[in-house]
N, C-alpha and C positions, 0 to 999 in steps of 0.2 A: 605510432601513437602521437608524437609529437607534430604530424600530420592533421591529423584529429584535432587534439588541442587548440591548434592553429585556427583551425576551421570554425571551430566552436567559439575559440574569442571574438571572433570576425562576425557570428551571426548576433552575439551579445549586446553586440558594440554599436550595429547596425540601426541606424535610426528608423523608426517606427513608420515614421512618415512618408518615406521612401521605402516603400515595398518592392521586394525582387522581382523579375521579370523570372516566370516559371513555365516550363514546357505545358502547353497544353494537357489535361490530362493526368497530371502531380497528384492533385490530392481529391478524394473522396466528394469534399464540402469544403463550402466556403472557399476557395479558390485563390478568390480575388480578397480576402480576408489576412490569407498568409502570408506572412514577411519571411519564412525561411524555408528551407528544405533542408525535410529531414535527415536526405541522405549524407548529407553533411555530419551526421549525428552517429557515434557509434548504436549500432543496433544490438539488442540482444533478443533470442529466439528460444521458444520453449514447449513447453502443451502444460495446456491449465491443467492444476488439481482439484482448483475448486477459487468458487469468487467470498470474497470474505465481509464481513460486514460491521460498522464499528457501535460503542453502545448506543449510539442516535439510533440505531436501524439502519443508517447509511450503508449500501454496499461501497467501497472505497479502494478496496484493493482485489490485487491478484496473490495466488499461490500458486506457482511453478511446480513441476513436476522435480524441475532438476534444483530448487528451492528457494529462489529469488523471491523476492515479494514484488511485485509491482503496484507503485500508487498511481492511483488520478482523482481526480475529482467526482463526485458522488453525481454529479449532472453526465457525465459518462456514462454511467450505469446501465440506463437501458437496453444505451444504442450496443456495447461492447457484451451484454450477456446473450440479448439476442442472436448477437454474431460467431460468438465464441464458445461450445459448451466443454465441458470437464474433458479433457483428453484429447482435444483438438491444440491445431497449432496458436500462436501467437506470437506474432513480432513485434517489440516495443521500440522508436528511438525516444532516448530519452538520455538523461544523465544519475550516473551512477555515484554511489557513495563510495565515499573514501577507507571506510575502510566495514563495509557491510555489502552482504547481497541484496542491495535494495534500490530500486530504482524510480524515479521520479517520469511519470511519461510524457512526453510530448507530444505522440503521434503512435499510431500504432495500426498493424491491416494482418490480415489472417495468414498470410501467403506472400510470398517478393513475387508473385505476379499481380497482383490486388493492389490499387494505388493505396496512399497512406490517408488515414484519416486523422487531422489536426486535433490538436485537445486543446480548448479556448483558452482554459486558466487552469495550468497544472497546479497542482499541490505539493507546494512549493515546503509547506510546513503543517505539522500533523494538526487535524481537526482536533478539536477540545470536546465540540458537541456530547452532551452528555442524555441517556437515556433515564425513564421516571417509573420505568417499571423495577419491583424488587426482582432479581435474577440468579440464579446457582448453575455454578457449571463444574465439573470435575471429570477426571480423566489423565491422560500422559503429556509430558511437554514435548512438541514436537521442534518448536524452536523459538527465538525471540520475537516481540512484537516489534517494529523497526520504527524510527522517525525517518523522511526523507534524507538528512543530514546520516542516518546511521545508528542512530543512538536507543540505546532497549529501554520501553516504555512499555513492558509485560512481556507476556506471549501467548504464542500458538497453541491449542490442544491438538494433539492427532483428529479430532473430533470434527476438527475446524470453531472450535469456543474460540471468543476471546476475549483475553482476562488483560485489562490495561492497567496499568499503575504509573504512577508520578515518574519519571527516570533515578530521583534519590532513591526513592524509596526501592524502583527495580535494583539498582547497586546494593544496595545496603542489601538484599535478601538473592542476593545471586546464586549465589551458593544450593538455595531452596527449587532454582528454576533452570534448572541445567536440562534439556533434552533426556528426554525417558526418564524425567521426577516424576512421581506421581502428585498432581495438585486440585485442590478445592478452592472455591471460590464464590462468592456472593456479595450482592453487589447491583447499584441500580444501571441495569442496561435496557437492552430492548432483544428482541426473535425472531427472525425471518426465513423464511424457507427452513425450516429444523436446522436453523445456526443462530449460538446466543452471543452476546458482548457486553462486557458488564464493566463498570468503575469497580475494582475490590475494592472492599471496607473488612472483610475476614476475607484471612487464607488459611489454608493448613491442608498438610499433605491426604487428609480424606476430609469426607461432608462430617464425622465426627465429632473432626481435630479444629476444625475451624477457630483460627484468633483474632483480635482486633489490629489492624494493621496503621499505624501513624499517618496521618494526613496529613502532608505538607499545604501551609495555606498558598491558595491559587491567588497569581498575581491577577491585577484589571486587566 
């Protein structure tokens, strides 16, 4: 590990300017683009459940079989769903939270025989982007919504919904959002391939119950 670590500072650190001299053959695209290899990078390996999408409509993440989340950039999208479908593998390098299953990608290829493909401008911190349709979703928690850093900003439906909230606001109601809750929600998102994501403005454990939920004001 502290092998890693090592590595990892060193690619950091590394000036821009002065790109690495890399084996023929490395990476997918852009080649001559990349300053690092990823093998330097702890890798993690899995088989999709399903790609996720946030309330813009943006697809933006992954969901793990074995239940990581993986982030990238929503400009990834195409290339990674065409390549990757629900139940197939996937290798991420990337960096991981400190104290969550969640990971930040860098680079990523279907197979360790498959060169790796660079990701331009990881997502380094969660999209804001907000969707303008009104939207309801309900169903079971199947686990938190993650910021890169780690930190719960909603969550998951078994359904693949999802329902994002302020991080206070996720604290403050944690209790309500524990895995197999049953929860409701509405709230302007957006729908894509029969998957919804919404900003809640009411929750409540059914489409019933629904209450108004405090907004904290969004800084510039």
């Amino acid at each position: 590990m502290r092998r890693r670590a090592l590595a990892l500072g060193a690619v950091l650190a590394a000036p821009l300017a002065a790109p690495a001299i890399l084996p023929r053959g490395a990476f997918a695209r852009d080649a001559r683009r990349v300053w690092f290899d990823p093998a330097q990078l702890p890798s993690y390996s899995g088989r999709l459940e399903r790609w996720l999408i946030n309330p813009a409509g943006e697809t933006d993440r992954a969901l793990l079989r074995e239940g990581a989340q993986i982030i990238f950039p929503a400009a990834e999208a195409e290339e990674l769903m065409a390549a990757v479908k629900p139940g197939e593998g996937l290798i991420t390098w990337g960096v991981r939270a400190r104290s969550a299953p969640v990971i930040t990608m860098l680079a990523w290829a279907r197979n360790e025989h498959e060169p790796a493909n660079f990701v331009r401008q990881p997502s380094w911190f969660a999209p804001t982007r907000q969707g303008r349709e009104p939207r309801a979703v309900s169903g079971r928690v199947a686990q938190p919504l993650l910021t890169p850093q780690g930190e719960s900003i909603g969550v998951i439906l078994e359904n693949g919904a999802v329902v994002r909230l302020a991080a206070e606001t996720h604290a403050a109601l944690a209790a309500r959002l524990l895995p197999g809750a049953s929860l409701a929600a509405e709230g302007p998102g957006s729908a894509a391939r029969d998957l919804v994501a919404l900003d809640a403005l009411r929750l409540g454990p059914t489409p019933e119950q629904l209450e108004p939920i405090p907004q904290p004001e969004r800084r510039p």
